[in-house]
C-alpha positions in Angstrom: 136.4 -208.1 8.9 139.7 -209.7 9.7 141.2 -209.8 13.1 144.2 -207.5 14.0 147.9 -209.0 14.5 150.4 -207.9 16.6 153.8 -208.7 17.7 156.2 -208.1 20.2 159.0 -205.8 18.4 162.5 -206.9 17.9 164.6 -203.1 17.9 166.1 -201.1 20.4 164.2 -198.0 21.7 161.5 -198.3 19.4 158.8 -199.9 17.4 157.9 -199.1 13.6 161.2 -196.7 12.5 159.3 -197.6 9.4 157.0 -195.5 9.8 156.7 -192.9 6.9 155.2 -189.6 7.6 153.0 -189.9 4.7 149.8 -187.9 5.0 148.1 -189.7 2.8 145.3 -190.8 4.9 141.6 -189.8 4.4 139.9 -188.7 7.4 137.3 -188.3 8.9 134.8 -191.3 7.0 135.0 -194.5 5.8 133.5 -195.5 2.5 131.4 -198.1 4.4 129.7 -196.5 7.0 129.0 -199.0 10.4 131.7 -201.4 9.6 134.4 -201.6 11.9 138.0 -199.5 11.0 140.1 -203.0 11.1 140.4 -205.2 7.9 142.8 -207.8 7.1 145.9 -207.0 9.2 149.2 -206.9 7.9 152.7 -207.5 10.2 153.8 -204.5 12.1 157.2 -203.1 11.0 159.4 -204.4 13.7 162.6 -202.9 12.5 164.1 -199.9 14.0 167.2 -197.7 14.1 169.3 -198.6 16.8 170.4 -194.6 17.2 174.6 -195.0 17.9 175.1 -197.6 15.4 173.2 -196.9 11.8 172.6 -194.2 9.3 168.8 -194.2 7.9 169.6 -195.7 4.8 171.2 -198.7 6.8 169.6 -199.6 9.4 170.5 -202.3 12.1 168.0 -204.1 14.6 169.0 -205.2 18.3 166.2 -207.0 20.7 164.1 -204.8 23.0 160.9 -207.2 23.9 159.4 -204.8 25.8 157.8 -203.2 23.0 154.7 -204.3 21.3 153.0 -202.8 18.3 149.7 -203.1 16.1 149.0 -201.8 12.6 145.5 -201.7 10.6 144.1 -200.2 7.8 142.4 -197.2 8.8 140.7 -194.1 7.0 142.4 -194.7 4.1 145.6 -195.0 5.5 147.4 -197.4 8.4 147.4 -196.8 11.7 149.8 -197.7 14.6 150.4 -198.4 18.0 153.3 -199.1 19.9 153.0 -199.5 23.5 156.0 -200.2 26.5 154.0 -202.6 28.1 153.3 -205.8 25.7 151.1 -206.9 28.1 149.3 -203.9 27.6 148.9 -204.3 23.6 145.5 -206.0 23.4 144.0 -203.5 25.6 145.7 -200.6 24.1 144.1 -201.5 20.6 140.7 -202.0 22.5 140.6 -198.2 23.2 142.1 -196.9 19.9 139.1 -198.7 18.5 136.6 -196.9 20.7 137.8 -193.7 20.5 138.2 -193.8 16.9 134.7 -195.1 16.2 133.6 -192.3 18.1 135.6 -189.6 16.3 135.2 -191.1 12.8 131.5 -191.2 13.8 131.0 -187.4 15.0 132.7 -185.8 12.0 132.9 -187.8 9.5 132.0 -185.5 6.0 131.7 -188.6 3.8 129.2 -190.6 6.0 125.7 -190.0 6.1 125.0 -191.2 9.4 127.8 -189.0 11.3 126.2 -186.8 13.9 128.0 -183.9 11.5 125.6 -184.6 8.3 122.6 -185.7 10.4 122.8 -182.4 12.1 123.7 -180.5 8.9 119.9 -178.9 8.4 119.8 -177.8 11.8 123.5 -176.0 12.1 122.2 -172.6 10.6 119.7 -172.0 13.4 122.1 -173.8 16.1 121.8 -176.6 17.6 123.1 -178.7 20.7 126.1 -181.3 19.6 127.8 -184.0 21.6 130.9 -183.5 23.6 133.1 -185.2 21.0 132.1 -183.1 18.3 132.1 -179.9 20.0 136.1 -180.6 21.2 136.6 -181.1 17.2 135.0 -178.3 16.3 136.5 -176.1 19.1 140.2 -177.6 17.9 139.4 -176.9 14.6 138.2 -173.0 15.3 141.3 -172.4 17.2 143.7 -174.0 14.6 141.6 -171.4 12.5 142.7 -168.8 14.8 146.6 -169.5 15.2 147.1 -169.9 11.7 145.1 -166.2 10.9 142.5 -168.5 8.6 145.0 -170.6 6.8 143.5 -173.8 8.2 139.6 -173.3 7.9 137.1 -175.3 8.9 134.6 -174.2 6.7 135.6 -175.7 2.8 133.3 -178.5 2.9 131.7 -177.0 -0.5 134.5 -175.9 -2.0 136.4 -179.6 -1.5 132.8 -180.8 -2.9 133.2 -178.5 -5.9 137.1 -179.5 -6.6 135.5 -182.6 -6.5 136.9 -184.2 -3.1 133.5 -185.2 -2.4 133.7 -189.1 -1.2 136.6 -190.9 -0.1 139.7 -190.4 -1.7 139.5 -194.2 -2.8 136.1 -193.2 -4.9 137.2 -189.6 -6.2 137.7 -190.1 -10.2 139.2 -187.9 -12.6 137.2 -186.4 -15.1 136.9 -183.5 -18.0 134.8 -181.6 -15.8 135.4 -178.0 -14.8 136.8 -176.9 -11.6 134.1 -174.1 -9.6 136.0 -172.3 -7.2 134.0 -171.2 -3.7 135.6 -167.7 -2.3 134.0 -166.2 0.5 134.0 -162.9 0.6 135.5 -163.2 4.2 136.8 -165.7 6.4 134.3 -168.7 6.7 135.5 -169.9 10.1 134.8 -166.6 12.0 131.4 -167.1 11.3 130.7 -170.2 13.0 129.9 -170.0 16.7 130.4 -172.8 19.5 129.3 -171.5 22.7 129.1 -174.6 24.9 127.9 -177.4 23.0 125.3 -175.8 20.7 126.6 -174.7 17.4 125.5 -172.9 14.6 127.3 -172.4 11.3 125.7 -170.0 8.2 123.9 -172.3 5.8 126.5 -170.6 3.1 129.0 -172.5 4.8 129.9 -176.5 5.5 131.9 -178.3 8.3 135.1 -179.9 6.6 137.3 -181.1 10.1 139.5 -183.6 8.2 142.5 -181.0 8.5 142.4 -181.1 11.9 140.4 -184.1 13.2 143.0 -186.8 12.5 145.8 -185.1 14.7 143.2 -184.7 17.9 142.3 -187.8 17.1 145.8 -189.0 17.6 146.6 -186.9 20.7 143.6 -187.9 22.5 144.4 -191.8 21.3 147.8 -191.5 23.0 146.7 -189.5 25.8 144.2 -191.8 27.2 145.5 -195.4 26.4 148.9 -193.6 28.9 146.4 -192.7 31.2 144.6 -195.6 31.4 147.5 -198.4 31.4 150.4 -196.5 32.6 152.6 -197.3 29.8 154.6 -195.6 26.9 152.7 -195.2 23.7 152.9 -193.9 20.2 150.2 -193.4 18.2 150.5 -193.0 13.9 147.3 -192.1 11.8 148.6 -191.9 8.5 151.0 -188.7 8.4 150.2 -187.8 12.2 152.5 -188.7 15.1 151.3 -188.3 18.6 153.1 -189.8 22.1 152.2 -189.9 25.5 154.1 -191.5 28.7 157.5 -192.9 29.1 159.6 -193.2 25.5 161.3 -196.6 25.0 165.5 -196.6 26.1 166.5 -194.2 23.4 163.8 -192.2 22.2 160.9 -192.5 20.3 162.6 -192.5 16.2 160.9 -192.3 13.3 161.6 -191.6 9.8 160.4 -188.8 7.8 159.9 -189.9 4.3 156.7 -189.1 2.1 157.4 -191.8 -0.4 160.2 -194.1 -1.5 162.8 -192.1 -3.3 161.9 -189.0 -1.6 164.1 -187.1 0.8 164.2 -188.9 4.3 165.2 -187.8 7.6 165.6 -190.0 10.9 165.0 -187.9 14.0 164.4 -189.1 17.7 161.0 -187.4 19.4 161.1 -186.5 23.2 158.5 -188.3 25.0 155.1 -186.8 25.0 156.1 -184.1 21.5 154.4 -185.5 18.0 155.4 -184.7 15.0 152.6 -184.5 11.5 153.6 -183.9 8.3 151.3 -182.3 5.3 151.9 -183.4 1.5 150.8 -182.5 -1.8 152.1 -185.2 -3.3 149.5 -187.6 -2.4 145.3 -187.8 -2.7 145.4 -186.4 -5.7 143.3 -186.0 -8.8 142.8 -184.8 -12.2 140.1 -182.0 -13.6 140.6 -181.3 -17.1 144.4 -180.6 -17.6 145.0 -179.8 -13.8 146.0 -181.8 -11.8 144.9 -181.4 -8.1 145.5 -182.2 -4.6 143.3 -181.9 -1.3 144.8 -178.9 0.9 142.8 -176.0 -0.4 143.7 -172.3 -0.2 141.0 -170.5 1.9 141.7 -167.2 -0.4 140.6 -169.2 -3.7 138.7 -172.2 -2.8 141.4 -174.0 -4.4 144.1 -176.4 -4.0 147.3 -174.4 -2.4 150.0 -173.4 -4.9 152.2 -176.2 -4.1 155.9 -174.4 -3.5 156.3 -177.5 -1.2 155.8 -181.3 -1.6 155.8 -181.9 2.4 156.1 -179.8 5.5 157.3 -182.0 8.4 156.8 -180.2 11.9 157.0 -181.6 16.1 155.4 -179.8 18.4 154.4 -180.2 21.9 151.2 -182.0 20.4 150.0 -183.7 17.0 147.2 -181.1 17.0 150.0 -178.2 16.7 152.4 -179.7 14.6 149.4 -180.4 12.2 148.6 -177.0 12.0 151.7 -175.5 11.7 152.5 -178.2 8.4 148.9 -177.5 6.9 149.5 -174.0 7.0 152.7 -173.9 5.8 151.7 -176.2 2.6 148.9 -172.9 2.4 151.1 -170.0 3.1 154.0 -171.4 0.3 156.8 -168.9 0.4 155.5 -167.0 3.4 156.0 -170.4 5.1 159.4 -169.8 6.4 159.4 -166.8 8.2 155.9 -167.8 10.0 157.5 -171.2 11.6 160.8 -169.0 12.6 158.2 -167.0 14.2 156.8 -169.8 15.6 160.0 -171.0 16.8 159.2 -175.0 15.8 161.3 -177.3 14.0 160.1 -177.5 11.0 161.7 -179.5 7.6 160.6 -178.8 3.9 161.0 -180.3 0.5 160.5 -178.0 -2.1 159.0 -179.0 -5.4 162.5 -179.3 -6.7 163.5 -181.7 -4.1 165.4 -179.5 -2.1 165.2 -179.5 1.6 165.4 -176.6 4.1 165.3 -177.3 8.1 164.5 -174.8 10.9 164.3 -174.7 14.8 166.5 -176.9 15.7 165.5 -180.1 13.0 168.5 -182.2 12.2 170.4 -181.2 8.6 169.7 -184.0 6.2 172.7 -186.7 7.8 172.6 -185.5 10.9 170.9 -187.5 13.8 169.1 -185.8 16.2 168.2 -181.9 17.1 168.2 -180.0 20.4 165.0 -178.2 20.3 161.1 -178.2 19.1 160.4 -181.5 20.3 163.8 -183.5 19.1 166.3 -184.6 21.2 
């Protein structure tokens, strides 16, 4: 595979404000098992918003060399890092790598050898896992929990039968008919994680990709901080995590899920993340319908979609995934469940339109007082 490239970033305050929140990625599993995450390598983004002098939609650059970044292709998606420390760059990317090999090969649904399929026959009568894939599983049962089953661990077969059942590069459309799996009650109360040894009903299959990616981006951020005392920001696809000291300025990134869609520039306080969850991308076709890959608990089918994106910052990627997932799930119940929350929140209706909550900037506006903005 190709080697990665980095560069020292030319902006003030921070690295990548190119980033768009675009949730497009495909995680956990890579369509060729044992090969490393890291292709050919294009150029970080080394533009950003300098936040007193530019609108989004024209943005001007100033110097700031103490920020390095690195981008790669990853899951079906790109990932980034942007560190404080330059010096710290090469080792940075050494323990993204590692931690995401290890993630990517605990839980991975599309992989054969993950420790999640190899262990599938075993699950019903419970069985001792390793530490990484009990810390998914335990994220993903209490992201189960918070959102009263609207983020559920347990749709592997009904993804399979709505056909999301290899990487989103591989799924085809087809004529085929779409086979809805209902459970007659919620799937993830019936998997139990005591310790490490887990058992889930045989009626029942692990899908952690909701979830999974947004760990896998706190934990990224959280120990490359730890370890090298510097500033990071981590982006997996649609899912924002920081750790340490934010660059002069703040950490800003722009909330866009395509070109020509809505877009919102906000700052992010050091340590919050911020994840949005689309319907507008990894899609498919079955028959006339046309289908996307967060699936309604209640029908074993894609969610209505009442709203293209749900953008959220929390206190942690982890949170702010949940809260967007659920969101996309819940439709118009949406709003008055993040107001209860008390996150800020932005959504883009089907129509285009935008509503904001807790404390996230109006559409023009640059930066918020609450839920993780400054």
């Amino acid at each position: 595979m190709g080697g990665r490239q980095s560069a020292a970033v030319d902006n003030v305050g921070f690295a990548d404000i190119g980033f768009i929140l675009d949730d497009d990625a495909e995680f956990p599993g890579s369509a060729e098992p044992g090969r490393t995450c890291h292709g050919h390598l294009q150029r970080i983004l080394t533009r950003a918003v300098v936040p007193d002098m530019a609108e989004a939609s024209d943005m001007k650059v100033a110097p700031d060399p103490g920020i390095a970044s690195s981008e790669w292709p990853l899951w079906s998606t790109t990932a980034r890092l942007v560190v404080t420390d330059p010096d710290a760059l090469e080792e940075a990317c050494a323990i993204a790598d590692a931690l995401l090999a290890e993630i990517d090969a605990a839980c991975s649904r599309f992989r054969t050898d993950s420790e999640l399929q190899r262990l599938s026959a075993q699950l019903p009568n419970g069985v001792e896992v390793s530490e990484t894939l009990a810390l998914l599983v335990r994220r993903a049962l209490g992201a189960a929990a918070k959102s009263d089953g609207d983020v559920d661990p347990t749709l592997g077969y009904a993804m399979d039968a709505v056909g999301y059942d290899r990487d989103i590069r591989l799924v085809e459309d087809s004529d085929g008919l779409i086979k809805a799996v209902i459970s007659p009650k919620r799937g993830w109360k019936s998997v139990v994680l005591t310790g490490r040894t887990l058992r889930v009903p045989a009626s029942l299959a692990l899908d952690l990709g909701a979830t999974a990616k947004s760990v896998a981006a706190d934990l990224v951020a959280q120990r490359i901080s730890s370890d090298l005392g510097c500033g990071v920001l981590v982006s997996l696809g649609g899912d924002i995590a920081t750790a340490g000291a934010a660059p002069h300025g703040g950490w800003n990134v722009l909330v866009q899920d395509a070109p020509g869609e809505p877009r919102s520039l906000i700052r992010l306080r050091r340590g919050h993340a911020v994840a949005t969850s689309s319907t507008q991308k990894r899609r498919w076709r079955r028959g006339d319908e046309e289908l996307h890959h967060i699936l309604d608990p209640r029908t074993g089918r894609p969610a209505e979609p009442v709203w293209r994106t749900v953008t959220v910052a929390a206190p942690s990627c982890f949170e702010a995934n949940t809260a967007s997932t659920a969101a996309i799930v819940r439709g118009d119940r949406a709003l008055p469940w993040l107001r209860e929350l008390g996150v800020a929140a932005r959504l883009v209706d089907r129509a285009g339109r935008v509503t904001v909550l807790g404390g996230w900037p109006s559409e023009g506006e640059e930066k918020a007082e609450r839920g993780g903005l400054w």
